[in-house]
C-alpha positions as CSV (number, residue, x, y, z in Angstrom):
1,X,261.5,6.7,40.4
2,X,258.0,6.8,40.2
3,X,258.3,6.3,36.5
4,X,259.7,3.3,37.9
5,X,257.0,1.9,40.0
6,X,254.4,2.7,37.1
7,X,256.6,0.0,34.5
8,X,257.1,-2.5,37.5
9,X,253.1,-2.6,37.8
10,X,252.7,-2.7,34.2
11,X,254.8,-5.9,33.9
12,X,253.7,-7.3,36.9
13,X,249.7,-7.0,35.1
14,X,251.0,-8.3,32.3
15,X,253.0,-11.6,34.0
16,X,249.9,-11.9,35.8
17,X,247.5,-12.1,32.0
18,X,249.7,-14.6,30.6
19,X,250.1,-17.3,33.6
20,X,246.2,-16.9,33.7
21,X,246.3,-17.6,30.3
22,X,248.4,-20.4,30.9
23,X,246.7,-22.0,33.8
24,X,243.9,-22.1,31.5
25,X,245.0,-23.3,28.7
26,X,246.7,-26.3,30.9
27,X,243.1,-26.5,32.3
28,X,241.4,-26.8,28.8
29,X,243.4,-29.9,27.8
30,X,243.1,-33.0,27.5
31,X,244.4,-35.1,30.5
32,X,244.1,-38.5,31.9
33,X,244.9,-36.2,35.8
34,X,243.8,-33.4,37.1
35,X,246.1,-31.2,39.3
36,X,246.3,-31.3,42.7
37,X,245.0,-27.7,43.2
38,X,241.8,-29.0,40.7
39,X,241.2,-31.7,43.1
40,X,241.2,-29.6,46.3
41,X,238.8,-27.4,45.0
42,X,236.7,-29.8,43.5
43,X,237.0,-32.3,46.6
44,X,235.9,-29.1,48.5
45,X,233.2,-28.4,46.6
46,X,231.7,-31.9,46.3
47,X,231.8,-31.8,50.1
48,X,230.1,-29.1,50.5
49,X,227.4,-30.2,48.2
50,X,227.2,-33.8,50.0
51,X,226.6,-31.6,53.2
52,X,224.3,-29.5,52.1
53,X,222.4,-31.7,49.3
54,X,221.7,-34.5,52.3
55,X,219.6,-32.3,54.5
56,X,217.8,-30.4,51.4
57,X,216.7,-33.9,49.9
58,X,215.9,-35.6,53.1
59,X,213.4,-32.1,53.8
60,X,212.3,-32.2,50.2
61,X,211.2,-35.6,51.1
62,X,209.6,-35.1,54.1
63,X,207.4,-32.5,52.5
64,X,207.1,-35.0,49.6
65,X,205.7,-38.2,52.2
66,X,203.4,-35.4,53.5
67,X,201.9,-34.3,50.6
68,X,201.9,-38.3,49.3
69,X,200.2,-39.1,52.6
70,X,197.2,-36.0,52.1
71,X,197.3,-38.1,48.1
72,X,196.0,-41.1,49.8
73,X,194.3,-40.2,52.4
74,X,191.9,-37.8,49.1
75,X,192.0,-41.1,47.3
76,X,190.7,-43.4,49.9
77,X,188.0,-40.7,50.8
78,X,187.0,-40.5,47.4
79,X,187.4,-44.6,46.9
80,X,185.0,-44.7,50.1
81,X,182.1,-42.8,48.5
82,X,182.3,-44.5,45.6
83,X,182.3,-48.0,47.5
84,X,179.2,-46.3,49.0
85,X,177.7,-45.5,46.0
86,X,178.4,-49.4,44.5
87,X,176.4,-50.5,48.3
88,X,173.7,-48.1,47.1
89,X,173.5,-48.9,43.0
90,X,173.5,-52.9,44.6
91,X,170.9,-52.4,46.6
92,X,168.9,-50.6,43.9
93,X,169.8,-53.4,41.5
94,X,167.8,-55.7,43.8
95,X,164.8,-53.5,44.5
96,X,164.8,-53.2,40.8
97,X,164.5,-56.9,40.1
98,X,162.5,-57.8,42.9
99,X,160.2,-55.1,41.9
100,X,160.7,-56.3,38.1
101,X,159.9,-59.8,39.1
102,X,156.8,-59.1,40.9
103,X,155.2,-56.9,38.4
104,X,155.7,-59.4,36.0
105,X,153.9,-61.8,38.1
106,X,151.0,-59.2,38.2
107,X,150.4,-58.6,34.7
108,X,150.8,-62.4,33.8
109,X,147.9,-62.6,36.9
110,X,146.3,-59.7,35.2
111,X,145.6,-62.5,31.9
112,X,143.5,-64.8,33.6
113,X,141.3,-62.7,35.8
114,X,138.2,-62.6,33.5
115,X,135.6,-61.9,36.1
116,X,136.7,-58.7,38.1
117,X,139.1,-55.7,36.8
118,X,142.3,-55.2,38.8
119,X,143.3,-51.9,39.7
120,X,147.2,-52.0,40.3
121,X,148.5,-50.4,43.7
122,X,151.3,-49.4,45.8
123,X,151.9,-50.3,49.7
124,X,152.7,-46.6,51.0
125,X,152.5,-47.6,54.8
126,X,152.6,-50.4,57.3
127,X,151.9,-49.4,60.8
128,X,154.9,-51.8,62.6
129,X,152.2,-51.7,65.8
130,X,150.0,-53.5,63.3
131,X,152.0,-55.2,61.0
132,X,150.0,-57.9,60.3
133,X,146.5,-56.1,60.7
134,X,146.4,-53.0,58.0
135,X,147.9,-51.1,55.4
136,X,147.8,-48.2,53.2
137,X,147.3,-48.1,49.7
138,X,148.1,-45.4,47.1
139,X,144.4,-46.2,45.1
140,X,141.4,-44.5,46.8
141,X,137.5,-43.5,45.7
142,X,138.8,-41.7,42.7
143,X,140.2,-44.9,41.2
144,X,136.7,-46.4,41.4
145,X,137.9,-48.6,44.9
146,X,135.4,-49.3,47.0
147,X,135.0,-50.8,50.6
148,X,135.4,-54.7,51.2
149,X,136.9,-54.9,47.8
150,X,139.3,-58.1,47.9
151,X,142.9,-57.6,47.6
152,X,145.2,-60.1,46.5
153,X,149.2,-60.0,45.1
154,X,150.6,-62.2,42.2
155,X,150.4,-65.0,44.6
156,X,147.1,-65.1,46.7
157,X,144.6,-63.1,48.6
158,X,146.0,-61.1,51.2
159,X,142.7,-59.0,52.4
160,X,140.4,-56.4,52.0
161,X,139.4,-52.9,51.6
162,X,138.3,-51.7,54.8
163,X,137.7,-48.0,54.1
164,X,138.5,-45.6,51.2
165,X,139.5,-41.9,51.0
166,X,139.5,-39.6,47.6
167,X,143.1,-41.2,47.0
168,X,144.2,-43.7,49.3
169,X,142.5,-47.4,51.1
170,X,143.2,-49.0,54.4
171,X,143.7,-53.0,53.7
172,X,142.7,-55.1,56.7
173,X,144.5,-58.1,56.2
174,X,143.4,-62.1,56.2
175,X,146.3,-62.0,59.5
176,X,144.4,-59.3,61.7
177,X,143.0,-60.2,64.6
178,X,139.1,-59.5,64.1
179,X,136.2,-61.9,64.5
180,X,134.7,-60.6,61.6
181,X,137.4,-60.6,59.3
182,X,135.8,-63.9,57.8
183,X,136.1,-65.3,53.9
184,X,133.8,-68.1,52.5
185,X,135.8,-70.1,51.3
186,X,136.1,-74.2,49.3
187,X,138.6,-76.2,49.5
188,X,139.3,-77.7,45.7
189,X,138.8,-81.5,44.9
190,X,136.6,-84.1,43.9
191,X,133.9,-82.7,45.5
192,X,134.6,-79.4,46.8
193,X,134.2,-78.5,50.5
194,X,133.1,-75.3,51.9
195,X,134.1,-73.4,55.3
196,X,135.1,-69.9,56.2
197,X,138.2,-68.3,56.6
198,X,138.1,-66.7,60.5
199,X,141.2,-66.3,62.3
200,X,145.0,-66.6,62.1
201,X,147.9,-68.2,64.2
202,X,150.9,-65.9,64.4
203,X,153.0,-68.3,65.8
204,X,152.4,-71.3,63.0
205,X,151.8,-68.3,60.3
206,X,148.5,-70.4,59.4
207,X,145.0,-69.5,58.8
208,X,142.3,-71.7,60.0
209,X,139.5,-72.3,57.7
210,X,136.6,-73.3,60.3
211,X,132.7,-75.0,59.7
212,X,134.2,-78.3,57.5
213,X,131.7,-80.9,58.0
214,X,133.1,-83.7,60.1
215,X,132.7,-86.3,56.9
216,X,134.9,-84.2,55.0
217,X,137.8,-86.2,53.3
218,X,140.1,-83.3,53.1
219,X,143.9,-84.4,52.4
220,X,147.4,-82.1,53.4
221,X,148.0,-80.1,49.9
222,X,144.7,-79.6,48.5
223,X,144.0,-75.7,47.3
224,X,141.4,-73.4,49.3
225,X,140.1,-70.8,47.2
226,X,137.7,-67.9,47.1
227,X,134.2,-69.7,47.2
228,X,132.4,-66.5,45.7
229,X,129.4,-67.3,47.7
230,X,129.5,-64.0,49.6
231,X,128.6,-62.0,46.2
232,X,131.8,-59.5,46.8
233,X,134.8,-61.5,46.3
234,X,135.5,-62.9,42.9
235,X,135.1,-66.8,42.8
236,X,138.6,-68.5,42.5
237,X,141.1,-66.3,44.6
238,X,144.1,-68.3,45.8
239,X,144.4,-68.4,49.4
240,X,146.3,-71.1,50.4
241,X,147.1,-74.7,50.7
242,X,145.5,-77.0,53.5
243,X,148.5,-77.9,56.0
244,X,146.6,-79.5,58.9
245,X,143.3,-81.0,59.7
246,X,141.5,-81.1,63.7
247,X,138.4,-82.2,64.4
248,X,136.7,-79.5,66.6
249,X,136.0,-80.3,70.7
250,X,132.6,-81.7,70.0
251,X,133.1,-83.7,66.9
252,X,130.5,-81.8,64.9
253,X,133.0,-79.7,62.4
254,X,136.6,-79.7,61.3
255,X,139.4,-77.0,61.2
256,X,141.8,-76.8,58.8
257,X,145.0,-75.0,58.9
258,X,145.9,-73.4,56.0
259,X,149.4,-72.7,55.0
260,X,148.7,-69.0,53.3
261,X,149.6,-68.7,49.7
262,X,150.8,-64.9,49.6
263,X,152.7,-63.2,52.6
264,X,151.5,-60.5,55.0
265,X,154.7,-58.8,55.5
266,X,156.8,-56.5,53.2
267,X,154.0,-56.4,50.7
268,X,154.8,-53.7,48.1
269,X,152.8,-54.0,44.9
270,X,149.2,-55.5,44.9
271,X,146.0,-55.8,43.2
272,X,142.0,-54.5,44.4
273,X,139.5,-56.9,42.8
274,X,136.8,-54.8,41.2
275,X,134.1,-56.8,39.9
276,X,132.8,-56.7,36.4
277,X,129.4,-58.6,37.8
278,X,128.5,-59.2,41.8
279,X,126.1,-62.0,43.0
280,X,122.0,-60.1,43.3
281,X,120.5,-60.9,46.6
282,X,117.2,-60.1,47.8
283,X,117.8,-57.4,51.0
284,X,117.2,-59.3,53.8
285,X,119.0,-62.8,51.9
286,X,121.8,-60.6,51.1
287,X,122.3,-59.2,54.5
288,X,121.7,-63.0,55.9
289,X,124.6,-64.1,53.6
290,X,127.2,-61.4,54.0
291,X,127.3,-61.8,57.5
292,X,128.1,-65.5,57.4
293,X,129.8,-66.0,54.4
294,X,131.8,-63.1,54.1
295,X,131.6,-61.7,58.3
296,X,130.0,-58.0,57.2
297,X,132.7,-57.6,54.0
């Protein structure tokens, strides 16, 4: 009997092998259909992966919009400093060519200006409490600059040196409000006319060139110049354009506005006039004419 039972397993193992076989060789081929029992497992497990895939992709791409958003929100950061840096490099760009275009106008000044040496400077400081009185230079008593030296830009006169240390020079300028901030002056035509540069009017940005003789013909346009007459400023400085003429309360003079040829504000690069050769008074002429001429320079 148990003989019995051992075959009955043994064929039962066997049976088994070869409808496995079978099933897999009816698997293997070719058909146009696959069994029903194919199709409920696969139906199953296509289910199963719509289920579960759903959920994992719609995570995966939740993690994936967050680390696209971080993306963007790096890129615009970086965008940001470089728009930043493109303000900046602009900016520069401009400096650069203003700078450029005003040195340019220096050294072509520098050509004609037989009669004095220029000594090229820097504007380092501009008090805003007096923005249109003084400022700071980067040329002092080492560079050979002196007190009441005239200073001028590419396009006119703007002041003086009123004092000097080892490396830097305070500039009063033509605009400061002091009685003895005075330049002798001539205002250029057929026959030239001479006054004196005293006083400026903030609010119509003019100068006024005082003493003009009452006869004077003097016309809207005509140049005022340096005079040279004080011996320290070089003859032939531009300072402006008349604008305006009025006749003075008691009819003995004329004033004469004059529209200033350089500008008394942002002033970066400019020039001290050393002279080659000043003007030899006797002492007590020299002090005489200083003092009227050129108000103490």
């Amino acid at each position: 009997m148990p003989q019995f039972f051992t075959n009955k397993r043994l064929i039962i193992l066997l049976g088994s092998i070869i409808v496995l076989v079978a099933l897999i060789g009816f698997s293997l081929r070719d058909r146009e259909n696959i069994s029903w029992p194919e199709q409920f497992v696969k139906d199953i497990v296509g289910l199963g992966q719509a289920v579960v895939s759903k959920p994992a992709n719609a995570v995966a791409g939740f993690f994936n919009d967050i680390e696209n958003l971080r993306n963007t929100y790096e890129e615009n950061e970086k965008l940001k400093a470089h728009l930043d840096e493109v303000a900046q490099l602009e900016s520069d760009v401009a400096r650069l060519e203003q700078d450029n275009k005003e040195l340019r106008k220096i050294i072509d000044k520098k050509e004609s200006l037989a009669d004095y040496e220029p000594v090229q400077a820097t504007v380092i400081a501009q008090n805003p409490e007096r923005w249109f009185d003084v400022i700071t230079i980067d040329k002092g008593s080492a560079s050979g600059i002196q007190p009441n030296m005239a200073v001028i830009t590419a396009e006119g006169l703007v002041g003086k040196v009123k004092d000097t240390s080892k490396f830097t020079s305070t500039v009063q300028l033509l605009s400061a409000h002091d009685p003895r901030n005075r330049v002798s002056a001539v205002i250029q035509g057929d026959k030239n006319i001479y006054g004196v540069i005293e006083g400026y009017d903030k609010e119509k940005g003019m100068l006024r060139m005082t003493k003009i003789p009452y006869d004077s013909k003097v016309k809207k346009g005509m140049a005022v110049t340096t005079s040279g007459k004080g011996g320290v400023f070089p003859k032939g400085l531009v300072i402006g354009k008349v604008k305006k003429l009025v006749p003075d309360e008691f009819g003995l003079t004329q004033t004469a506005l004059i529209e200033p040829a350089a500008k008394f504000h942002d002033l970066e690069h400019v020039m001290v006039a050393k002279r080659g050769m000043t003007t030899v008074l006797p002492e007590k002429q020299e002090r005489q004419q200083v003092v009227v001429e050129e108000g103490n320079l």
